[in-house]
DODREN-743825 format. One record per residue (C-alpha): x, y, z. Coordinates in steps of 0.05 Angstrom, whole numbers, padded with zeros to 5 digits, always signed. Example, Ala and Ser with C-alpha at 12.3 -4.5 7.8 and 13.67 -1.06 7.14 Angstrom:
+00246-00090+00156 +00273-00021+00143 
***
This chain:
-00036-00009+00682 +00012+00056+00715 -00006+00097+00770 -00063+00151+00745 -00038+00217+00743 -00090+00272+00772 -00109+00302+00710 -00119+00227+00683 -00165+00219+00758 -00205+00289+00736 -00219+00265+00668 -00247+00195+00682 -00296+00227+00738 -00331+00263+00692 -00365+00212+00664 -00388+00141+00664 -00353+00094+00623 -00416+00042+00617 -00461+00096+00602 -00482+00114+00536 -00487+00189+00519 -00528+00219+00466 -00487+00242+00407 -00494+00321+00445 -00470+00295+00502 -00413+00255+00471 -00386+00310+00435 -00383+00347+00488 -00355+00292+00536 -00303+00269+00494 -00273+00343+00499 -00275+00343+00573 -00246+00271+00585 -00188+00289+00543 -00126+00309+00582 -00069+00314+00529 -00029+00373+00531 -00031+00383+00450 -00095+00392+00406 -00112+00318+00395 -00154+00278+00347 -00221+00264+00358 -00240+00190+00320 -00307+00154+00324 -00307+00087+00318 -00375+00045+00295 -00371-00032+00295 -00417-00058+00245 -00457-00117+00235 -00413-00143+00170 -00364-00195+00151 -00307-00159+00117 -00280-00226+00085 -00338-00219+00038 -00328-00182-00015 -00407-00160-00018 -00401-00145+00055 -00346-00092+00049 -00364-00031+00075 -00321+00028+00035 -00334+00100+00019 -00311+00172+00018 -00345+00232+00060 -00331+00309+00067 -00337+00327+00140 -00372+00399+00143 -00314+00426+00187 -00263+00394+00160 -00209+00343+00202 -00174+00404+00234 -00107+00371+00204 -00053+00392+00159 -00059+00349+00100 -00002+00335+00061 -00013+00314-00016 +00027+00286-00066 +00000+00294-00129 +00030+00241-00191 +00012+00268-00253 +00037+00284-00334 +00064+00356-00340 +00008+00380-00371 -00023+00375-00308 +00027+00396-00258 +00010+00472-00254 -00066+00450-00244 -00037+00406-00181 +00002+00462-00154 -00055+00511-00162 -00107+00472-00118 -00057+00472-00067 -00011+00396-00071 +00051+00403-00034 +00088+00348-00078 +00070+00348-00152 +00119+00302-00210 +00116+00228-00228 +00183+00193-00236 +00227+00225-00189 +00177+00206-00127 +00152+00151-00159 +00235+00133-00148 +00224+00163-00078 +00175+00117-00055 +00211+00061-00075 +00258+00081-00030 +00223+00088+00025 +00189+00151+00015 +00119+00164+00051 +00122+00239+00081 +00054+00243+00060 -00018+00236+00079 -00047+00221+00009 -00030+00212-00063 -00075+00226-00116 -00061+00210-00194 -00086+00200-00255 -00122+00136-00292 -00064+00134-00352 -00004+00138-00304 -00031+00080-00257 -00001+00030-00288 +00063+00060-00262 +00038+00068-00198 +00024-00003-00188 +00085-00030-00171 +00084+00020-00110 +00033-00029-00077 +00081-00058-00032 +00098+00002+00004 +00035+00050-00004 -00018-00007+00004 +00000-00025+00083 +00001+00051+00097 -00073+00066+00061 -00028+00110+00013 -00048+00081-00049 -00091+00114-00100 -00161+00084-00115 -00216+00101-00162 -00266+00085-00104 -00241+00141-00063 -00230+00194-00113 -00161+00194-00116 -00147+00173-00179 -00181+00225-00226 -00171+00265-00289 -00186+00326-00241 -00130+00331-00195 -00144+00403-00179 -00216+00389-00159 -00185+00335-00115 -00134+00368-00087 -00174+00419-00058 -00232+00368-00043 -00186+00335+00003 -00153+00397+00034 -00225+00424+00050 -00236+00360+00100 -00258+00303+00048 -00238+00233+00072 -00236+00161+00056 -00257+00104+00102 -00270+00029+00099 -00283-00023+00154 -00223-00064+00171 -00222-00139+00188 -00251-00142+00254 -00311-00103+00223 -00301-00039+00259 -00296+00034+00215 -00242+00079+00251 -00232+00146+00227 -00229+00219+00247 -00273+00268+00253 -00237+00329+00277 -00185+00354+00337 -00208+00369+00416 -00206+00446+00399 -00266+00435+00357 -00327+00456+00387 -00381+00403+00414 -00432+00427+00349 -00371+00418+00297 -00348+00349+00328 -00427+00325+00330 -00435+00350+00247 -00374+00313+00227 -00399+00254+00267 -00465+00248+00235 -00436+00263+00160 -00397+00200+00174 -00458+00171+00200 -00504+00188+00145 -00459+00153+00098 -00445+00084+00134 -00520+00079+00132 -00520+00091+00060 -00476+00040+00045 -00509-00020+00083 -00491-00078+00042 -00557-00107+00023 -00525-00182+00036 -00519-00158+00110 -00558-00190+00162 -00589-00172+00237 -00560-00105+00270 -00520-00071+00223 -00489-00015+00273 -00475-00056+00331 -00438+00011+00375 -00414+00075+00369 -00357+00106+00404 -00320+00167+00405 -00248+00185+00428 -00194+00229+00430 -00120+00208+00418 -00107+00200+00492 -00179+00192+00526 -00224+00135+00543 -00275+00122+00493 -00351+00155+00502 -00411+00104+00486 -00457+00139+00439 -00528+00122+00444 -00552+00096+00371 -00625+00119+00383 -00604+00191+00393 -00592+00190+00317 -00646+00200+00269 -00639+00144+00222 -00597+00097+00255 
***
């Protein structure tokens, strides 16, 4: 590991890295600890009890954070004509179907989602290759792939997001930027929260949130303490 600059020094003696924090405190800590010079992400990360190589064990779903993920999203919307203006209403930056469809095949992926419709899919498909490593492509599950791409479009603009646990049985995603305050970070936490524990897979056996921790793009994680959470 390099030398520790001083602002790196400040920020790691404010706070305990084998400590667990209540999710207050966490919100809060993960702010101070932080010692970017830009307005960085703010993820929690929750390992659960689940194997992800079984298919009754995989832990997906979608969740609108009540402040939003403080991010630009950019969204390409793949759609028939008649449905363009709708698109470009709610706010999509990208709206057509062949030409990108053409783009992504070339390489395309400027974008941070795609949503489309269920009778163009089958066009869509074939993208796999390049949207599916990037967690680009459309899926039912995640509302992305709807007959109402206005009400999507501005669902997802307004701070609604997809998750699912990846192979090592961990769910990463984020829940907001280091200018958030400590009450807006802790909300968006416990939306996400609230909806892991909805989805326990009923196949799943012992503890099923093993830890909690929050970060910020260039921080040290903060242990959350799962029995300051109602429910968990």
């Amino acid at each position: 590991m390099g030398k520790l600059t001083k602002k790196q020094k400040e920020a790691l003696a404010k706070y305990n890295p084998a400590q667990e924090y209540t999710l207050d405190e966490a919100s809060a800590l993960v702010k101070e600890v932080n010692y970017a010079k830009f307005d960085a992400s703010v993820d929690i990360d929750v390992r659960l009890g689940v194997d992800p190589r079984k298919a009754d064990q995989m832990v997906r779903g979608v969740v609108a954070l009540p402040h939003g993920t403080g991010k630009e999203v950019r969204v390409l919307v793949l759609c028939t004509p008649d449905k363009e203006a709708e698109a470009r209403e709610a706010g999509a930056e990208y709206v057509g179907l062949d030409d990108f469809i053409a783009k992504i095949e070339g390489g395309w992926t400027d974008i941070d989602v795609i949503i489309t419709m269920p009778t163009v899919m089958a066009k869509i498909g074939k993208l796999g290759r390049v949207l599916g490593p990037r967690g680009l492509m459309p899926n039912p599950k995640s509302g992305t792939v709807t007959m109402e791409v206005g009400k999507a479009v501005r669902e997802v603009k307004q701070g609604k997001i997809d998750f699912k646990v990846d192979k090592t049985g961990i769910i990463h995603t984020s829940i907001g930027k280091v200018s958030f305050s400590p009450e807006q970070l802790r909300d968006n936490a416990k939306e996400v929260l609230n909806t892991i524990m909805k989805l326990k897979p009923s196949t799943a056996k012992g503890t099923y949130v093993k830890s909690i921790h929050l970060s910020s793009t260039m921080s040290p994680g903060v242990k959350v303490d799962k029995t300051s959470i109602p429910g968990l």
